[in-house]
Residue frames as a rotation matrix with the C-alpha (Angstrom) as fourth column:
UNK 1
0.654 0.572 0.495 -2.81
0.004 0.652 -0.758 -28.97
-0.757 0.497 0.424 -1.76
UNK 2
0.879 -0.373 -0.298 -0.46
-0.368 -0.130 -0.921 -27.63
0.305 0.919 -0.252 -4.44
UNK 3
-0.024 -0.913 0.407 2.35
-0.949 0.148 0.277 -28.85
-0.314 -0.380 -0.870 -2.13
UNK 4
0.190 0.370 0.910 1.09
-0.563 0.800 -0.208 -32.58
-0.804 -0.473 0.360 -2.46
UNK 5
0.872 0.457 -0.175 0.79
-0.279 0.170 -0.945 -32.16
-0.402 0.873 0.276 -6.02
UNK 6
0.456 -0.857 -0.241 4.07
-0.854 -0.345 -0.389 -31.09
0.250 0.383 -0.889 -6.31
UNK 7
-0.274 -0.463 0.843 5.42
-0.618 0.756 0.215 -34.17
-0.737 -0.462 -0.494 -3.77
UNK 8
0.152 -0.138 0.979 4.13
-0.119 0.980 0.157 -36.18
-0.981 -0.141 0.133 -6.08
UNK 9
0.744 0.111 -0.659 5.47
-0.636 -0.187 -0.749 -35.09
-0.207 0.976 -0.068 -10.05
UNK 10
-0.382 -0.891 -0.245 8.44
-0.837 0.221 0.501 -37.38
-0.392 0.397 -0.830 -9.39
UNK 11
0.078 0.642 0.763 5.80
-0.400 0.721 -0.566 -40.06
-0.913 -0.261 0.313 -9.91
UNK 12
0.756 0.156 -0.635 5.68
-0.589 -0.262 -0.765 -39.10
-0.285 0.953 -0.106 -13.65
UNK 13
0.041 -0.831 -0.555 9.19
-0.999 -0.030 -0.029 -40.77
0.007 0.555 -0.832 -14.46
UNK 14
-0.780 -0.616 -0.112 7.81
-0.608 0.703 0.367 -43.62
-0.148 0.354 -0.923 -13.58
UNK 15
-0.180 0.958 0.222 4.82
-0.427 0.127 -0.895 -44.20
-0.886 -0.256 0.386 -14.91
UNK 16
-0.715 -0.396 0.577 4.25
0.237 0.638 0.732 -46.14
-0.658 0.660 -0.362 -17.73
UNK 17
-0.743 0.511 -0.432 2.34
-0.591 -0.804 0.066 -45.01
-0.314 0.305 0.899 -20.85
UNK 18
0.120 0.916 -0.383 0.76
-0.934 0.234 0.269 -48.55
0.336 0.326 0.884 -21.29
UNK 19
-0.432 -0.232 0.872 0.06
-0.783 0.576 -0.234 -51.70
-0.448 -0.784 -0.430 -19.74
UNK 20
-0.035 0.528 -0.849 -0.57
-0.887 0.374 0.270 -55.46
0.460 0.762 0.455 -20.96
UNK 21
0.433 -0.207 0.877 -0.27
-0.867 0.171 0.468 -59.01
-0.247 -0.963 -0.106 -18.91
UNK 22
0.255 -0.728 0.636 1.90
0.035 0.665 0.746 -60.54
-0.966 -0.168 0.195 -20.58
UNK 23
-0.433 -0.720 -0.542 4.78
-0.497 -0.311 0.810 -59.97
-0.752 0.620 -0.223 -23.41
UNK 24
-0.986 0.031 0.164 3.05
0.140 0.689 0.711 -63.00
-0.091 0.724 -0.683 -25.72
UNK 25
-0.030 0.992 0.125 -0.16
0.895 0.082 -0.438 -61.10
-0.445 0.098 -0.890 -25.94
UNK 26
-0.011 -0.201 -0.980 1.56
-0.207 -0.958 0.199 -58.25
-0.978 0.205 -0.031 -27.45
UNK 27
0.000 -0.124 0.992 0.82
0.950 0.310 0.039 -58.32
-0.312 0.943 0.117 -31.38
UNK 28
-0.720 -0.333 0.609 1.76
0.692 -0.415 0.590 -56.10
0.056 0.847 0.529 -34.27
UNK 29
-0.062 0.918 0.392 -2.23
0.765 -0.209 0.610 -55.00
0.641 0.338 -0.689 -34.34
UNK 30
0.276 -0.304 -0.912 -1.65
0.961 0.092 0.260 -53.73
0.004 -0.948 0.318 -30.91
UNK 31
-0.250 -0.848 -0.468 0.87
0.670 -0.500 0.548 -51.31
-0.699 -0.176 0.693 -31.54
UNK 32
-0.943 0.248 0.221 -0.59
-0.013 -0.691 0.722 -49.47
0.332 0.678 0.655 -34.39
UNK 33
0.082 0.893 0.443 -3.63
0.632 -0.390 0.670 -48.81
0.771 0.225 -0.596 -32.80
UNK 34
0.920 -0.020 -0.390 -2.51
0.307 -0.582 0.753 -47.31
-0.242 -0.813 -0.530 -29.50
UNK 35
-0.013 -0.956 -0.293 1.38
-0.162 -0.288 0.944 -46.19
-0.987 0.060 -0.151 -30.81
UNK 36
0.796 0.311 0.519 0.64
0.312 0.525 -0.792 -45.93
-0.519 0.792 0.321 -34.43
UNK 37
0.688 -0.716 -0.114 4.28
-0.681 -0.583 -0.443 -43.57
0.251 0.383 -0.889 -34.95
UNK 38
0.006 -0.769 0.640 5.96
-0.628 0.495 0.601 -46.20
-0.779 -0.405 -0.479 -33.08
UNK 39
0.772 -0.246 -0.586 8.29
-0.401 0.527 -0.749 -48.39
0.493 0.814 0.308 -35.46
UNK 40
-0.176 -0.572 -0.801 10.47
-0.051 0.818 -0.573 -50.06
0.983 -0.060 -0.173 -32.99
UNK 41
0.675 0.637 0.371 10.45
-0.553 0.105 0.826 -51.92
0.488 -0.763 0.424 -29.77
UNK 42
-0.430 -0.726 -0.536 12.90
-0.314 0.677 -0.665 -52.83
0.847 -0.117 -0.519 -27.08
UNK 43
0.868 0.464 0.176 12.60
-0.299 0.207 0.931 -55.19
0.396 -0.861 0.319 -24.53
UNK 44
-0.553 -0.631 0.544 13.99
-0.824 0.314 -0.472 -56.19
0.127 -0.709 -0.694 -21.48
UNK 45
-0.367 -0.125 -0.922 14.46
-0.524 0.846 0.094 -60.13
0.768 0.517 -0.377 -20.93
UNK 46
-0.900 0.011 -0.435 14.65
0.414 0.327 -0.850 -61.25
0.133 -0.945 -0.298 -17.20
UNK 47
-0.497 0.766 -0.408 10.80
0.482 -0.148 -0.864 -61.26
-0.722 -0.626 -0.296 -15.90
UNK 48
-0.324 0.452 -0.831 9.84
-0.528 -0.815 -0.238 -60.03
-0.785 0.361 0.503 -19.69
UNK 49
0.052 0.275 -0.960 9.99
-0.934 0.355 0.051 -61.96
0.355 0.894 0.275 -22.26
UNK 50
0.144 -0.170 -0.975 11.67
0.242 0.961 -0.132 -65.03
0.960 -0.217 0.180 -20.29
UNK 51
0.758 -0.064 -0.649 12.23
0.603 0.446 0.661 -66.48
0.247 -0.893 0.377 -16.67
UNK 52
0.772 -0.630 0.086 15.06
-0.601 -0.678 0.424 -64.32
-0.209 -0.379 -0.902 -14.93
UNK 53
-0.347 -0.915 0.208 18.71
-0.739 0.403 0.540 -65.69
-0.578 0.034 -0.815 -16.34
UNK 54
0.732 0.313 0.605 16.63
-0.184 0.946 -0.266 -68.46
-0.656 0.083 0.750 -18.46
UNK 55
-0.096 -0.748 0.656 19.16
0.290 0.610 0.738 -71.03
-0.952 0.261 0.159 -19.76
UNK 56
-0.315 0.496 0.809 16.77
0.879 0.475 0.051 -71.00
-0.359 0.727 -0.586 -23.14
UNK 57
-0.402 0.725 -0.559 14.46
-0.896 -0.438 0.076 -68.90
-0.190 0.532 0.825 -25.76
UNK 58
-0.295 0.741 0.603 11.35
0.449 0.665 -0.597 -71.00
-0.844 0.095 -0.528 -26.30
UNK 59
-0.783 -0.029 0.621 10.24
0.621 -0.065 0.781 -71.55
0.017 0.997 0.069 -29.56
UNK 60
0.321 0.788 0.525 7.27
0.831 -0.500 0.244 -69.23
0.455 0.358 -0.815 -28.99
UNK 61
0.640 -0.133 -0.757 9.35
0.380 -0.801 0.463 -66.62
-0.667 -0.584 -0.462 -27.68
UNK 62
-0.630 -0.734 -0.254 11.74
0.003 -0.330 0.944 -66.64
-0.776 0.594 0.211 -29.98
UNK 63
-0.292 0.726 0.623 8.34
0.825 -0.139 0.548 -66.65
0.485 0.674 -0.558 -32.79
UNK 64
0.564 0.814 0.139 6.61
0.812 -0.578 0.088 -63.98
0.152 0.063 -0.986 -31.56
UNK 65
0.247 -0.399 -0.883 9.57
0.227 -0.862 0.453 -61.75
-0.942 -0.313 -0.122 -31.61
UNK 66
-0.900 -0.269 0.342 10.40
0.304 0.172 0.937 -62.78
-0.311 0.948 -0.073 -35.06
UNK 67
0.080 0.921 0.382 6.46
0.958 -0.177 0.227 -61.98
0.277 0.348 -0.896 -35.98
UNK 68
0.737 0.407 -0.540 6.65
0.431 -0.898 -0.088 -58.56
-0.520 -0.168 -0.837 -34.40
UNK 69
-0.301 -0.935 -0.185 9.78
-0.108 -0.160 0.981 -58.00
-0.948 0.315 -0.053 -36.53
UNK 70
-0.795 -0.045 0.605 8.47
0.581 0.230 0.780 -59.37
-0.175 0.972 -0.156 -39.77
UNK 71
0.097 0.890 0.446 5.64
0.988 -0.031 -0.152 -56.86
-0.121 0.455 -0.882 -39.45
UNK 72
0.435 -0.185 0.881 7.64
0.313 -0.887 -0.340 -54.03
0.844 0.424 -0.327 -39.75
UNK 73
0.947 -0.030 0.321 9.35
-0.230 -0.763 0.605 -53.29
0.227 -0.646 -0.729 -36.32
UNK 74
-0.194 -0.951 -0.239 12.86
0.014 0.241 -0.970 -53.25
0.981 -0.192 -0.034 -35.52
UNK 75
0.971 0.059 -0.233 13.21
0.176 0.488 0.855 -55.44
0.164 -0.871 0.463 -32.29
UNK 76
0.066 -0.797 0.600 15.58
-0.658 -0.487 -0.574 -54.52
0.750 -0.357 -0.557 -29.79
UNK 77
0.543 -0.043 -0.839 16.89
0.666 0.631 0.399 -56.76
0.512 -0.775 0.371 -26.61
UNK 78
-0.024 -0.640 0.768 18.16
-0.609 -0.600 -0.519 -53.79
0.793 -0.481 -0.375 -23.92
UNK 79
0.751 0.545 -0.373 18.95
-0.071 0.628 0.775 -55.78
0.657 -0.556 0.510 -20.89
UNK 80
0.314 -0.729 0.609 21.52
-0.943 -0.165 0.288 -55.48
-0.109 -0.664 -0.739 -17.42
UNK 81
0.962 -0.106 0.252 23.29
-0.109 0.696 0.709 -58.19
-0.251 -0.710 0.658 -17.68
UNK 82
0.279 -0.959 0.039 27.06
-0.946 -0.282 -0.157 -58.62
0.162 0.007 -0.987 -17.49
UNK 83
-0.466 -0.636 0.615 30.01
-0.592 0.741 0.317 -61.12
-0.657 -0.217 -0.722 -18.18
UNK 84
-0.968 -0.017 0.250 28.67
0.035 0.979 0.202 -64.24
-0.248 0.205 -0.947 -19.16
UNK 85
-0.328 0.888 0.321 25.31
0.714 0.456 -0.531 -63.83
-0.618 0.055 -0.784 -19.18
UNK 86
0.156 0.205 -0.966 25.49
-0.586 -0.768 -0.258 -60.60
-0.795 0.607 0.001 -21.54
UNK 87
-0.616 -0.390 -0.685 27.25
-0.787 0.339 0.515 -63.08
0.031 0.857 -0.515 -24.09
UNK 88
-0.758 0.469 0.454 24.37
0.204 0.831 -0.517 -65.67
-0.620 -0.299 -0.726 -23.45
UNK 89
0.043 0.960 -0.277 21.77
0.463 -0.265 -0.846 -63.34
-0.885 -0.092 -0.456 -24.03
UNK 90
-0.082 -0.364 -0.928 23.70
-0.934 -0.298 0.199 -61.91
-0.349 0.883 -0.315 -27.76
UNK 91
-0.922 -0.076 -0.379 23.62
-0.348 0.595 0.725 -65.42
0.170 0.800 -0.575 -28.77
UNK 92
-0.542 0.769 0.338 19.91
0.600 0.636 -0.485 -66.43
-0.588 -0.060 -0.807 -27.66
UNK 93
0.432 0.836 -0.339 18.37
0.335 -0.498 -0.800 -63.39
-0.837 0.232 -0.495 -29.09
UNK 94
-0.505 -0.342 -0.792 20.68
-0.540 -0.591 0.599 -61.98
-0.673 0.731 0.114 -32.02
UNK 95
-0.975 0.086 0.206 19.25
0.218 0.573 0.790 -64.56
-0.050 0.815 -0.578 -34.32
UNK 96
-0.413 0.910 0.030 16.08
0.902 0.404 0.154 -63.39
0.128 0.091 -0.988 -33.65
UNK 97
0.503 0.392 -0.770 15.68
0.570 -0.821 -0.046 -59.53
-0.650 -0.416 -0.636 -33.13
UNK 98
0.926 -0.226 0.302 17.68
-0.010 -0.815 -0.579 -56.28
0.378 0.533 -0.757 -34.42
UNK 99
-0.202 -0.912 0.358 20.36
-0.200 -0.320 -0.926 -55.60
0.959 -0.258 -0.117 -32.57
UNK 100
0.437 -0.125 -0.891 21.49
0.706 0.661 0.254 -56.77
0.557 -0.740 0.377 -29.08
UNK 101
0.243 -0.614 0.751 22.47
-0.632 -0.687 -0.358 -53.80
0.736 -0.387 -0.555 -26.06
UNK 102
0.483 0.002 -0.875 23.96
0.821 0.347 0.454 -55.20
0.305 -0.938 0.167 -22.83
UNK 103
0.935 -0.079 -0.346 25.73
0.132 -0.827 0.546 -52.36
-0.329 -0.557 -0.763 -20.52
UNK 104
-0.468 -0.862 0.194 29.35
0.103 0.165 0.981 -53.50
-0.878 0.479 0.011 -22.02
UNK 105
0.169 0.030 0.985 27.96
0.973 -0.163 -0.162 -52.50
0.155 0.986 -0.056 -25.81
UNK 106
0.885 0.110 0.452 27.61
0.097 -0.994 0.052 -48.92
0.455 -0.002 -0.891 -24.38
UNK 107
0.504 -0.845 -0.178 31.29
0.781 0.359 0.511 -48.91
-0.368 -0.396 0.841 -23.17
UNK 108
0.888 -0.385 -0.251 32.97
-0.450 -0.839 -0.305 -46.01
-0.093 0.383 -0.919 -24.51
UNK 109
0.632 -0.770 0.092 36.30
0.734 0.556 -0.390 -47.79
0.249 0.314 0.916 -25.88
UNK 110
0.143 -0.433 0.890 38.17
0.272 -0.847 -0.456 -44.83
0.952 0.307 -0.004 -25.63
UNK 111
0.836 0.305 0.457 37.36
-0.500 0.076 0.863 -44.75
0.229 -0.949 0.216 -21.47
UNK 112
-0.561 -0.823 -0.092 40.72
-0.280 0.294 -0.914 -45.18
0.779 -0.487 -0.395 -19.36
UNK 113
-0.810 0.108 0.576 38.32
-0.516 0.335 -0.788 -46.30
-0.278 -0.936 -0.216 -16.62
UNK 114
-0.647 0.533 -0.545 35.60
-0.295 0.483 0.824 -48.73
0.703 0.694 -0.155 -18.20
UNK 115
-0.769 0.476 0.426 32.47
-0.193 0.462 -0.865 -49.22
-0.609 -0.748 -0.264 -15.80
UNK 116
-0.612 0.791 0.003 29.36
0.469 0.360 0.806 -51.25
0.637 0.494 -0.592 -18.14
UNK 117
-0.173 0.949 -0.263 27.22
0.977 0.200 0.078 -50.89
0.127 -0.244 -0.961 -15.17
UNK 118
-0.705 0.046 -0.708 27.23
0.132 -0.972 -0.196 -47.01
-0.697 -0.232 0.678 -15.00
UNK 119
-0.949 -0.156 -0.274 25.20
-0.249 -0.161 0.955 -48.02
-0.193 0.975 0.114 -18.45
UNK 120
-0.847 0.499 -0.184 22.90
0.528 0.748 -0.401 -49.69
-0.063 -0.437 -0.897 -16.91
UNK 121
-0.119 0.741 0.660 19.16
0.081 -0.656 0.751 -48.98
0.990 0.143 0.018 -16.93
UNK 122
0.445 0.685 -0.576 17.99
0.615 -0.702 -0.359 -46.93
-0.650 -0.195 -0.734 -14.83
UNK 123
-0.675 -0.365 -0.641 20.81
-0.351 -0.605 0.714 -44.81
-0.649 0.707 0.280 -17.37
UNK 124
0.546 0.663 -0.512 18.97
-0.650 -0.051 -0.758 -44.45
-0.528 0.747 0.403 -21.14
UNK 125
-0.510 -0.706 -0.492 22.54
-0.691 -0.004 0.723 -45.30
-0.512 0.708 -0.486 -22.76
UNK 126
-0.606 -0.044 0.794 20.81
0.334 0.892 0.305 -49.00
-0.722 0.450 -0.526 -24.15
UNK 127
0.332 0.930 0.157 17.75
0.663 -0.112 -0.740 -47.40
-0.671 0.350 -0.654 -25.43
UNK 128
0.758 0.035 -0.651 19.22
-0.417 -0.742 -0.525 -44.35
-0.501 0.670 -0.548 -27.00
UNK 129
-0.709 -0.539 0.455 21.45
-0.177 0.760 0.625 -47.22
-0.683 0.362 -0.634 -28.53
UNK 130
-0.541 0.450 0.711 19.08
0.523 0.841 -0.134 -48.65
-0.659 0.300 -0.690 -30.13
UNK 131
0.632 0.534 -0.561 17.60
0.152 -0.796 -0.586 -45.53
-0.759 0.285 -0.585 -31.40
UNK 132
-0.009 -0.843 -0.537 21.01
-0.589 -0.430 0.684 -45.00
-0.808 0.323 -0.493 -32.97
UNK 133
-0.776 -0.239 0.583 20.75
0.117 0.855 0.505 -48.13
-0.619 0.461 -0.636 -34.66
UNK 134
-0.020 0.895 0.445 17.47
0.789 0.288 -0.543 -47.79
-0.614 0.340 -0.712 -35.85
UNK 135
-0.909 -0.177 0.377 18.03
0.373 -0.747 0.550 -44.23
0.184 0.641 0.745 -36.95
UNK 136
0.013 0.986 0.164 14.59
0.501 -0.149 0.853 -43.01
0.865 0.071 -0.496 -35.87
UNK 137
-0.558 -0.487 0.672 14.31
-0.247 -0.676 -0.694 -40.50
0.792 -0.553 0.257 -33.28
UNK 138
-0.914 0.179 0.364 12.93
-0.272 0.397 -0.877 -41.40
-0.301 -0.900 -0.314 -29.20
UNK 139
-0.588 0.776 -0.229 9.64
-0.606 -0.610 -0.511 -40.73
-0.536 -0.162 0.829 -30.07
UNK 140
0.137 0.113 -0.984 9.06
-0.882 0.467 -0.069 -43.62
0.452 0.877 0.163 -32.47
UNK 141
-0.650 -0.635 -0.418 10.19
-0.217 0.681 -0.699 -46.09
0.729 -0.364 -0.580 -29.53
UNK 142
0.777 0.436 0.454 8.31
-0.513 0.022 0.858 -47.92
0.364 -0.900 0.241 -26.96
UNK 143
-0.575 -0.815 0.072 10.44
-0.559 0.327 -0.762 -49.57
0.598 -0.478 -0.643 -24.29
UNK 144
0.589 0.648 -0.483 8.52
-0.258 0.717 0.647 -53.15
0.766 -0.256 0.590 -23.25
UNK 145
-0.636 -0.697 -0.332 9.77
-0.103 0.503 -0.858 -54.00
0.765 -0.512 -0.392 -19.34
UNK 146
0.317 0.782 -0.537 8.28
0.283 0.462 0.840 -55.40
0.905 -0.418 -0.075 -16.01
UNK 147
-0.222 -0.456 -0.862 10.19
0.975 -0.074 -0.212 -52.55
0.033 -0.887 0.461 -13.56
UNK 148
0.873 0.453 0.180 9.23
0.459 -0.888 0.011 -49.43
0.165 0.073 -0.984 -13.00
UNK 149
0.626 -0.771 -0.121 12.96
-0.553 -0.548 0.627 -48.06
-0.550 -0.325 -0.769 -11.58
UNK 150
-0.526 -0.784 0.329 14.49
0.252 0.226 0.941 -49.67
-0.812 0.578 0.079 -14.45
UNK 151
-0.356 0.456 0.816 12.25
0.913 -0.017 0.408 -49.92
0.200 0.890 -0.410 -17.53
UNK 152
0.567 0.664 0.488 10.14
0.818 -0.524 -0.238 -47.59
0.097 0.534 -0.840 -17.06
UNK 153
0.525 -0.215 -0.824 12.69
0.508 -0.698 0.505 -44.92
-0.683 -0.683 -0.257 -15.75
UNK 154
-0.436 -0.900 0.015 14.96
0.263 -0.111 0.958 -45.76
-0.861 0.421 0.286 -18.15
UNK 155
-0.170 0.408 0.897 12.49
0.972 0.221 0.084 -45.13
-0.164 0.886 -0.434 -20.61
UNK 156
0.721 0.473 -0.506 11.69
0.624 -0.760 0.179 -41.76
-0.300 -0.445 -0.844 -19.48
UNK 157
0.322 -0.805 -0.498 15.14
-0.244 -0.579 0.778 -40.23
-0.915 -0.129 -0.383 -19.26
UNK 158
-0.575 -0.548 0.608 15.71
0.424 0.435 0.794 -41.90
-0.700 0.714 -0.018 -22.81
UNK 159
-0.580 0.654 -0.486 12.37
-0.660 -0.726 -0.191 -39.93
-0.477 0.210 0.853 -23.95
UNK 160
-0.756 0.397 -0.520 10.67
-0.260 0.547 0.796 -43.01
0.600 0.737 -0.311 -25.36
UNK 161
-0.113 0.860 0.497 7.35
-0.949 -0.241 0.202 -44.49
0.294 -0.449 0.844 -24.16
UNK 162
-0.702 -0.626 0.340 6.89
-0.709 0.577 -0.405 -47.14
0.058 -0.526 -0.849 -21.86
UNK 163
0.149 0.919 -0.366 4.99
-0.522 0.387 0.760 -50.41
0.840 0.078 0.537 -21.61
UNK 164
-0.458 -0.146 0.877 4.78
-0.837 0.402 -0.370 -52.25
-0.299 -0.904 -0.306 -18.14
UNK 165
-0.099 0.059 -0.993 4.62
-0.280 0.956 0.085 -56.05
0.955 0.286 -0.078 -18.14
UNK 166
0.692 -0.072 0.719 4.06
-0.682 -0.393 0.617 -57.89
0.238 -0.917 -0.321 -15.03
UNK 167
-0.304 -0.926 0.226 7.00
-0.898 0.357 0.257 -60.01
-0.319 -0.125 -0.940 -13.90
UNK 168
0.490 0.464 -0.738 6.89
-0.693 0.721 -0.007 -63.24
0.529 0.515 0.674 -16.19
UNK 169
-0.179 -0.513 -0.839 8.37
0.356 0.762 -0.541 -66.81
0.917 -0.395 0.047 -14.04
UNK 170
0.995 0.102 0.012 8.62
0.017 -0.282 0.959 -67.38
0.101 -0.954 -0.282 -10.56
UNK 171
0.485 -0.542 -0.686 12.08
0.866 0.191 0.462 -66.18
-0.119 -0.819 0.562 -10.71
UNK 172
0.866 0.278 0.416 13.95
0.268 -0.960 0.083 -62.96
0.422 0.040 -0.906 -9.61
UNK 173
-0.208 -0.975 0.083 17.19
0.072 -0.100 -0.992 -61.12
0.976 -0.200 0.091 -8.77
UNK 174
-0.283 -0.263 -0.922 17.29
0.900 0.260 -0.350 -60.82
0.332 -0.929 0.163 -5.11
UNK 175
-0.825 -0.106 -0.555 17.53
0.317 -0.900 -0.299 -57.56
-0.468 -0.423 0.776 -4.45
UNK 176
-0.915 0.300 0.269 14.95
0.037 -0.602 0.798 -56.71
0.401 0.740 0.540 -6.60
UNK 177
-0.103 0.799 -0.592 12.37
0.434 0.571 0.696 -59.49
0.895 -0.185 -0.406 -5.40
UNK 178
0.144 0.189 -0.971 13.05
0.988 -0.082 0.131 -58.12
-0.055 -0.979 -0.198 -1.76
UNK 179
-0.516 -0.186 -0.836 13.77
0.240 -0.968 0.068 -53.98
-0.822 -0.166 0.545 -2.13
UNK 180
-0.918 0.374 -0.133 11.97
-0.358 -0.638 0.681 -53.06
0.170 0.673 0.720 -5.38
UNK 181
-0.908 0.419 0.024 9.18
0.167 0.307 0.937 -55.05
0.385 0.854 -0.349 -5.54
UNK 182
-0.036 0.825 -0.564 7.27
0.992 0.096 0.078 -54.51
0.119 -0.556 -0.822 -2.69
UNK 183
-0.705 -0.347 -0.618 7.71
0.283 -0.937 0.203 -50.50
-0.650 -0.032 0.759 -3.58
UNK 184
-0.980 0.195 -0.045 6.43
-0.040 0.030 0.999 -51.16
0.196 0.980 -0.021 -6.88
UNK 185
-0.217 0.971 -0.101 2.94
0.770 0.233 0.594 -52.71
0.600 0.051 -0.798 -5.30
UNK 186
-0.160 0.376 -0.913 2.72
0.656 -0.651 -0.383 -49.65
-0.738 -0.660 -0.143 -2.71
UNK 187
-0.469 0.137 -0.873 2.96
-0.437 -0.894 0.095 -46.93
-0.768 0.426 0.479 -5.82
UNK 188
-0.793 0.282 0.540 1.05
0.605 0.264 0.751 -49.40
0.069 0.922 -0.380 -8.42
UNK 189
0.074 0.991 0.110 -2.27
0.997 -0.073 -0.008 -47.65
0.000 0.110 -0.994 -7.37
UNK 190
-0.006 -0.084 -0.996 -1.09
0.096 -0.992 0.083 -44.12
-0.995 -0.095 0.014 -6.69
UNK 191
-0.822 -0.511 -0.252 0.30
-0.139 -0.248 0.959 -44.68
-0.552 0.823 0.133 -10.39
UNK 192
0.181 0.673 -0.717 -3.27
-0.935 -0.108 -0.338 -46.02
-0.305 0.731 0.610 -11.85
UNK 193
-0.521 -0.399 -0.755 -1.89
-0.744 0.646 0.172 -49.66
0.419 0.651 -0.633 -12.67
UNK 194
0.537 0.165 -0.828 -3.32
0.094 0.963 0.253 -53.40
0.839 -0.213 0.501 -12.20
UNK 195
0.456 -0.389 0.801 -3.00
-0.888 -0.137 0.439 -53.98
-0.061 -0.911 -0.408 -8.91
UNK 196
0.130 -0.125 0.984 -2.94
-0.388 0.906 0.167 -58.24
-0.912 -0.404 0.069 -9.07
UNK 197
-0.770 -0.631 0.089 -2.01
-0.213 0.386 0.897 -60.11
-0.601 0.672 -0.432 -12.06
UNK 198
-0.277 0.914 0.297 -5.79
0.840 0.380 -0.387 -60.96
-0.467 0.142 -0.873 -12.55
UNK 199
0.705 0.604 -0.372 -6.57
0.431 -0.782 -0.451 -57.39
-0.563 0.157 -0.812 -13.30
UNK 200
-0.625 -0.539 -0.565 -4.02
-0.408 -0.391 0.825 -56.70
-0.665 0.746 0.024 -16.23
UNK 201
0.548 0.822 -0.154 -5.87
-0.502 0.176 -0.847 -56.53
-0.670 0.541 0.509 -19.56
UNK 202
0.149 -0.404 0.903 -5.05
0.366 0.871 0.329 -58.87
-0.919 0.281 0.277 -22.00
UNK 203
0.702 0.005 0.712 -5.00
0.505 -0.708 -0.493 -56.32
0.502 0.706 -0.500 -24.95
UNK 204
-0.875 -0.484 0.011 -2.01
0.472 -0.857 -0.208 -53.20
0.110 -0.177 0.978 -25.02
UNK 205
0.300 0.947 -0.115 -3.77
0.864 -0.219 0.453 -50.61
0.404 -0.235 -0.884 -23.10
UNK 206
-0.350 -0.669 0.656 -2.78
0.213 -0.738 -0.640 -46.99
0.912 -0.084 0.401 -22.17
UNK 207
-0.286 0.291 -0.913 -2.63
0.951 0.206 -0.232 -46.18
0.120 -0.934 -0.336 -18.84
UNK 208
0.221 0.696 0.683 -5.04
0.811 -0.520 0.269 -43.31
0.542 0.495 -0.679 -18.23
C-alpha cells in the first residue's frame, strides 16, 4: 500500500492548486478570497487566454486583463513561443499587461551557445522572470495555464501556485492535441479535476 502511495507523489508536480472554466471568469474578487497573498498573475496564451497562435487580442481579452491589472495585480504573459510569434505576442499583449516572457527573454546574453527553448516551460526560467520583475517572492504568484506538463509543472518547479484552465478554441499544437492531451484526461481524475468541460466551476476554486 505504501508502495502505491509512493508510485504516485510524482502526481503532486502536477497538480494544480485551483481550477476555473474559463480565463474570462477569473475576477479580481476571486483571487483575494482563495489567494489573498497573491499580488501577481501570469498567464499562458495559446488555449488560455486566446485560440492557439491567435492572429488577434479581443477587446474583452485584452479588458479583462487590463481590469485584473488595474485592481492591483501585476499581469504577466509567460508563454513558448519562438521567432515570430514571440514578437507577435510582445506586441499584442505589452500594451496591456506587465511585462512580456517568451523563452528568448530568458536567454543568457553572455551564452556562447544560445538555446530559448531549454527556457521553455516545463523549465520555471519565465515565471521566476517575472517574479524578478515584480520583486515579490514565488509565493505571492499564481501561474494561470490549461497544461498540466507545462503550466502546471512549470509552476511547481518555479514554487508558485497553479490555476488550471481548460483548453480555450478549437485549436492546438499538434503534438500536444495528440501526445499530451489524452494523458491529461487519463490523470484528470486520479488528480481530483473536472473531468468534461461541463463540470468546471464557474467561480476560482481550489482543488481539494
Amino acid at each position: 500500500m505504501a508502495r502505491n502511495g509512493s508510485g504516485r507523489l510524482w502526481l503532486r508536480h502536477i497538480r494544480p492548486d485551483f481550477v476555473i472554466d474559463a480565463v474570462a471568469h477569473l475576477t479580481a474578487e476571486d483571487v483575494r478570497r482563495v489567494a489573498p497573498d497573491a499580488t501577481a498573475l501570469c498567464f499562458d496564451i495559446d488555449g488560455t487566454v486566446t485560440d492557439y497562435h491567435a492572429p488577434a487580442v479581443t477587446e474583452a481579452e485584452a479588458s479583462h486583463l487590463a481590469t485584473l491589472r488595474e485592481a492591483g495585480y501585476q499581469i504577466f504573459v509567460v508563454s513558448n513561443c519562438y521567432g515570430q510569434r514571440a514578437r507577435e505576442v510582445h506586441r499584442l499583449f505589452e500594451p496591456y499587461v506587465t511585462g512580456v516572457f517568451t523563452p528568448e527573454d530568458c536567454v543568457d546574453p553572455a551564452d556562447p551557445k544560445p538555446n530559448p527553448r531549454k527556457h521553455g516551460k516545463p523549465a520555471p526560467d519565465m515565471i521566476l522572470a517575472a517574479t524578478a520583475r515584480a520583486q515579490i517572492p514565488p509565493d505571492h504568484v499564481v501561474m494561470v495555464g490549461d497544461q498540466l506538463f507545462k503550466d502546471v509543472l512549470s509552476a511547481r518547479r518555479a514554487g508558485v501556485r497553479a490555476l488550471l484552465v481548460p483548453r480555450l478554441g478549437p485549436s492546438d499544437h499538434n503534438g500536444v492535441r495528440y501526445l499530451q492531451r489524452p494523458v491529461e484526461r487519463v490523470l484528470r481524475p486520479l488528480l481530483g479535476l473536472p473531468a468534461g468541460k461541463r463540470s468546471w466551476p464557474h467561480t476560482l476554486t481550489p482543488v481539494p
